[in-house]
N, C-alpha and C positions, 0 to 999 in steps of 0.2 A: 419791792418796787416794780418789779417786772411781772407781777403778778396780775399790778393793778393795772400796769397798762394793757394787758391781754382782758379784763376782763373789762375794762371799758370800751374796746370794741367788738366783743362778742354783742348782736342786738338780740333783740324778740324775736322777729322776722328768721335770723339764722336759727334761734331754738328752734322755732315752728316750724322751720324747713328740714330741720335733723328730725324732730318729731315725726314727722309728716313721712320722708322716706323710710325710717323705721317701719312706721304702721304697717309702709304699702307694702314693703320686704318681708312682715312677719305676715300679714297677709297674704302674699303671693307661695310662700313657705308653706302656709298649714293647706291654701288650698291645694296643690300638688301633692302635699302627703294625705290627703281628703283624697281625691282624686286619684292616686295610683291604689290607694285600698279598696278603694271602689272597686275600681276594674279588677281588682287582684281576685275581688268576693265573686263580679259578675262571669269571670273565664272561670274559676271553679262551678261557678252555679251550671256554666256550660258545658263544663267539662263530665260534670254529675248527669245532667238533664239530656244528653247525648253521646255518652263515651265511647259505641264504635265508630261514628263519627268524626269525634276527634281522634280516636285512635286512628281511623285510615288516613285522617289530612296529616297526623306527626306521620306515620310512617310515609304515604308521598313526599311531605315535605326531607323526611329523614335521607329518601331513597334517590330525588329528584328533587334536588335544593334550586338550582338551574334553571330548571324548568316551570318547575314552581313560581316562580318569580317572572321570567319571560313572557307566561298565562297571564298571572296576576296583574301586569302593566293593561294588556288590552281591556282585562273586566271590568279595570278601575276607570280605564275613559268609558267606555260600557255605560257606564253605572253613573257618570258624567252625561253622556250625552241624554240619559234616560232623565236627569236632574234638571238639564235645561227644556227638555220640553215638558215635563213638569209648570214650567212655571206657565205655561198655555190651559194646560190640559193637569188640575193640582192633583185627582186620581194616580196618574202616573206616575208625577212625582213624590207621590206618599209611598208610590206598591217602591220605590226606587230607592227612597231612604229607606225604610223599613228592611228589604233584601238586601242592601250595603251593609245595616247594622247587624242582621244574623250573620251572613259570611263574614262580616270583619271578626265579631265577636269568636266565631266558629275558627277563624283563619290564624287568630292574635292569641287564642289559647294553641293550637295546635304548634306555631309557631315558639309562643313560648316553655312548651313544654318540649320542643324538639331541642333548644337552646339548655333548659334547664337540665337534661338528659346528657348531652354534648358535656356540660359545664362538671356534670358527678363523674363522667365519662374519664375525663380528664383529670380528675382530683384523684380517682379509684376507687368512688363510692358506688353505690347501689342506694336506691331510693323509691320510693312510690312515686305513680303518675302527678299526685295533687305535690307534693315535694317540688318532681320538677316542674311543674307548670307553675309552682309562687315561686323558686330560683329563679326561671328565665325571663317570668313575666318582670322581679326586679331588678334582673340585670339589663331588659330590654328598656323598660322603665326610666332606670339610673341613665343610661346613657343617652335617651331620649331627652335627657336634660343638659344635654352637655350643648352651646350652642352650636351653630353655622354642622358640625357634624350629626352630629343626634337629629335634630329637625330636618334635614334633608338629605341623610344616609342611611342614619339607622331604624329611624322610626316606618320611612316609605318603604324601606326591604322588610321590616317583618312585616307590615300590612299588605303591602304587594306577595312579597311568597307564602303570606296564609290565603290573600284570596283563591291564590293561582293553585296550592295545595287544596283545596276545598274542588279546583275543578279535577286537578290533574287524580286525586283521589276515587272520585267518581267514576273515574273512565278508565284505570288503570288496572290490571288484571290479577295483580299481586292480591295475595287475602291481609285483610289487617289486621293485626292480635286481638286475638278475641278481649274482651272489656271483661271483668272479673263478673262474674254471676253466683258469686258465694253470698249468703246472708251474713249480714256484720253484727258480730256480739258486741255489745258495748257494755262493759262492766262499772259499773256504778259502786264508787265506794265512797 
């Protein structure tokens, strides 16, 4: 009896509203695991396509975490104010997006590979560069998903001290471990 009275006021409208959230959640779900693979492929592809570079911005960032980060605030208004007169003058703001996205890209691998190195560090493992750069890229990742903290803690400090490691890198006088220059056998079986 009580069955029937629940299900006579279940309507249409509430299935298609339970439907409908569903969708948008299994939706917002695949695009995020879309999108952190993404980026996980594009910091290796960086990581591959310029390794003493990122080699020097982890070790600044490793060396001068502080600093890194104090840099990386002003480059990112930098890089702001280069956006707004962009929208006058769209050359400018093309060269502005474009050098946002190599240094970010450059800044968020070094970044997470300083994190993913930290994280073996502490466990007592040993690992390769591309190891730590997918650990820290998905722990930095994971917790960029966490609300109100992640979106406005965690995600602007790694993109802030990889910008600021990209400059403080540049200028700093320390050498950075050289990038492996051995030919890689791959064995095929």
């Amino acid at each position: 009896m009580m069955m029937l009275a629940l299900e006579e006021h279940v309507t249409l409208q509430q299935v298609h509203d339970t439907a409908v959230f569903f969708f948008w959640t299994a939706g917002a779900l695949v695009s995020t695991a879309t999108l952190v693979a993404a980026l996980t492929g594009l910091l290796t592809l960086t990581m591959v396509v310029a390794p003493g570079i990122t080699a020097r911005c982890t070790t600044a960032l490793r060396e001068h975490n502080f600093l890194s980060f104090f840099v990386g605030a002003p480059t990112f208004a930098a890089f702001g104010v280069l956006a707004l007169i962009g929208t006058r003058a769209p050359i400018i703001g093309f060269a502005a997006v474009a050098g946002f996205t190599v240094l970010a890209l450059v800044g968020l691998a070094s970044t997470s590979e300083d994190v993913g190195r930290r994280l073996a560090w502490v466990c007592g493992k040993e690992g390769s560069r591309a190891r730590h750069l997918a650990t820290g890229w998905l722990v930095i990742a994971a917790a960029s998903c966490v609300p109100v903290i992640g979106w406005f803690i965690v995600l602007p400090y790694a993109i802030l001290s990889g910008l600021g490691s990209f400059l403080v890198g540049a200028f700093s006088r320390g050498a950075a471990p050289a990038a492996s220059r051995e030919p890689v056998d791959i064995e095929i079986r």
